[in-house]
C-alpha positions as CSV (number, residue, x, y, z in Angstrom):
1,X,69.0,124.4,117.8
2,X,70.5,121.4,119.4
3,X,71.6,120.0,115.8
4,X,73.4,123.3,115.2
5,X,75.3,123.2,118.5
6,X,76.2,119.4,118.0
7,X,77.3,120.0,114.1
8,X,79.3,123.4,115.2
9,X,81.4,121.5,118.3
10,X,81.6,118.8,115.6
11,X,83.6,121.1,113.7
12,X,85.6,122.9,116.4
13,X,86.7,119.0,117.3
14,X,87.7,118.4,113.7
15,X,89.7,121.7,113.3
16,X,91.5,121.6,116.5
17,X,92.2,117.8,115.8
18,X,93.6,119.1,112.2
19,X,96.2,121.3,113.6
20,X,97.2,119.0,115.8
21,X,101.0,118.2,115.6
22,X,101.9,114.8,115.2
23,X,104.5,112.6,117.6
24,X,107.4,112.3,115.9
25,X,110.2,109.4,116.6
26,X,113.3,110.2,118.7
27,X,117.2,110.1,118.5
28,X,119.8,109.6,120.6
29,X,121.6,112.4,121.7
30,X,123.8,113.8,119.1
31,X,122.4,111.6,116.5
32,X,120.0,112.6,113.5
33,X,117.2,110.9,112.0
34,X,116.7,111.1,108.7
35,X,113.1,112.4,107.7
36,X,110.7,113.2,105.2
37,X,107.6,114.5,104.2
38,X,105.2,114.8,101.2
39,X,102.3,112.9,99.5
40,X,102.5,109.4,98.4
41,X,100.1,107.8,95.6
42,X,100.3,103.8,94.6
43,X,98.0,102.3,92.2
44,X,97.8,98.6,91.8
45,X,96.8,97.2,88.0
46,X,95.6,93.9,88.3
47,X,94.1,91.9,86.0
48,X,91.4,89.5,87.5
49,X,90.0,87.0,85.1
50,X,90.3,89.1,81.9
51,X,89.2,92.2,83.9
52,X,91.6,95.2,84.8
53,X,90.9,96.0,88.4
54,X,92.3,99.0,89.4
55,X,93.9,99.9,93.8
56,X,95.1,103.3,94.6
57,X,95.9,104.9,97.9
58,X,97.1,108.7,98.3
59,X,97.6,110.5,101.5
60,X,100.1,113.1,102.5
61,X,103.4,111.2,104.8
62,X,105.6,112.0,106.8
63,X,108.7,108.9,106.9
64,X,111.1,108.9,110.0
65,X,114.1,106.7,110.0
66,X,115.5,103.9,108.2
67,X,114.5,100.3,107.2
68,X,115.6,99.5,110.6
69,X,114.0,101.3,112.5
70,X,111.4,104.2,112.3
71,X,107.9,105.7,111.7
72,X,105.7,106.6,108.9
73,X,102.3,108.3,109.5
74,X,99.7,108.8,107.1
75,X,97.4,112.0,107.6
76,X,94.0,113.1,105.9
77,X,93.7,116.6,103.9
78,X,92.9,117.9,107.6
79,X,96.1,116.6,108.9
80,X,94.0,114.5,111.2
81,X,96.4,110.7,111.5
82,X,95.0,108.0,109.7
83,X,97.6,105.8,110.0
84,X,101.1,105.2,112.5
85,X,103.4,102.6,111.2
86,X,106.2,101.9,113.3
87,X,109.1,99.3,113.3
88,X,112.4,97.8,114.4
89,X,114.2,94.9,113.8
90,X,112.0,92.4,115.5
91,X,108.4,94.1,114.9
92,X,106.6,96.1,112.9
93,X,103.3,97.8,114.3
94,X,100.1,99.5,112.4
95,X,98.1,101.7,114.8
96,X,94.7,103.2,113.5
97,X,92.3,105.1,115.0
98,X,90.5,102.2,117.6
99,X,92.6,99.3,116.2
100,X,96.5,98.1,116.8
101,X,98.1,95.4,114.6
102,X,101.1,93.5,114.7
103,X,103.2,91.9,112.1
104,X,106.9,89.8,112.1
105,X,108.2,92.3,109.2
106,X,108.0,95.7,107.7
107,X,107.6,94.3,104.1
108,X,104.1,92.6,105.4
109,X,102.9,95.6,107.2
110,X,103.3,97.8,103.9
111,X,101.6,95.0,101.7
112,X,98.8,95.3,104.5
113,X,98.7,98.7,104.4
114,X,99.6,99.9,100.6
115,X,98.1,96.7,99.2
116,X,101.7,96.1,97.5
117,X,104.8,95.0,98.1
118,X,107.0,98.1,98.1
119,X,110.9,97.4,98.3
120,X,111.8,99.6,101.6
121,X,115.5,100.1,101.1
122,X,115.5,100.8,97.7
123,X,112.3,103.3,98.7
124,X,114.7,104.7,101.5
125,X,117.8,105.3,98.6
126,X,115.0,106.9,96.1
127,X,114.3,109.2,98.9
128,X,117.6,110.5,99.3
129,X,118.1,110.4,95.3
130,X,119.8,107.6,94.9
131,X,118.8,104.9,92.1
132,X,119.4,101.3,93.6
133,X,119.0,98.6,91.0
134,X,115.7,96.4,92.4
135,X,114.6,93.2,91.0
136,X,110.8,94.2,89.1
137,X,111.3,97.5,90.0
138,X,111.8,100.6,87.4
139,X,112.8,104.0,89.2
140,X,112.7,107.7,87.8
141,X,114.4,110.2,89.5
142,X,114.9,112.4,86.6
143,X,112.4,115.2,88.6
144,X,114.0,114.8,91.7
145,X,115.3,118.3,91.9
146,X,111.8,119.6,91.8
147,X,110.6,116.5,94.7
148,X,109.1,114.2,92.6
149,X,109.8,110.5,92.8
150,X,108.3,108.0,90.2
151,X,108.5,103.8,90.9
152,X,107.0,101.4,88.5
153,X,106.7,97.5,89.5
154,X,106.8,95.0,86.1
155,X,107.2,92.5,87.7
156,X,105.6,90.1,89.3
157,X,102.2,91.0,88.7
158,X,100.1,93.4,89.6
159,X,101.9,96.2,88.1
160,X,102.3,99.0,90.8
161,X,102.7,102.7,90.7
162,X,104.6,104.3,93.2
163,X,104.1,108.6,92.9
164,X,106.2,110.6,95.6
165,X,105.7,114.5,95.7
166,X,108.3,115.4,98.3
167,X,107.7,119.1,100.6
168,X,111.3,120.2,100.0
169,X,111.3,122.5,103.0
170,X,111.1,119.3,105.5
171,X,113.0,116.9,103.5
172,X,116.5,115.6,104.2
């Protein structure tokens, strides 16, 4: 009996913690911040002594700002946060649940994070539609009518996949 009460509050806990509404970062008065929201896949090809190792990470995001400033928070399929990134010119901060770390840039956060090197303006201008020419880099933004974004790294080595399935209701 005491199993069933521990697994059923376990439940409640993870329920109430699903719906829970995440912090979101703040303007000034007057200003707007641009924001979006969606699920983000990357796999990373590598080739490790004649073997092809295969990375991937997917979650569902939701992006605040710029490559300036802003937030980017990573949730589970219960919408429980699994990851806060957050930045400004002179840091860049990764918060998980139990565990705060600090690095100088964005761009080393991410490769923490990601496991790749993902070029944050041009990954701002793809967001908005735009195709910015990025060294490496091979952008397809044929579907982005329909909220799908699709990035491609030649070069350098490993080859990355970048997949963006945008929610066009929250999207700027």
């Amino acid at each position: 009996m005491r199993n069933l009460w521990w697994n059923l509050s376990l439940l409640a806990i993870l329920v109430i913690a699903g719906c829970a509404y995440p912090i979101r970062l703040g303007g000034q008065k007057g200003t707007e911040i641009p924001g979006w929201h969606g699920r983000m896949a990357v796999r990373i090809h590598d080739v490790v002594q004649g073997a092809e190792q295969q990375q991937s990470f997917a979650s569902t995001f939701d992006l605040k700002g710029n490559p300036a400033r802003g937030q980017l928070l990573f949730f589970t399929p219960l919408g429980i946060t699994l990851a806060s990134l957050n930045w400004n010119e002179h840091q860049a901060t990764l918060h998980t649940p139990g565990n705060t770390r600090h690095f100088d840039t964005l761009q080393n956060l991410m490769i923490s994070v990601v496991g790749a090197d993902v070029p944050l303006p041009a990954l701002f201008a793809w967001l908005q539609g735009t195709s910015v020419p990025t060294s490496g880099w091979l952008v397809d933004l044929s579907q982005y009518a329909n909220g799908k974004i699709l990035a491609n790294r030649v070069s350098p080595e490993p080859a990355v996949e970048l997949r963006i399935m945008l929610d066009r209701e929250s999207s700027n």
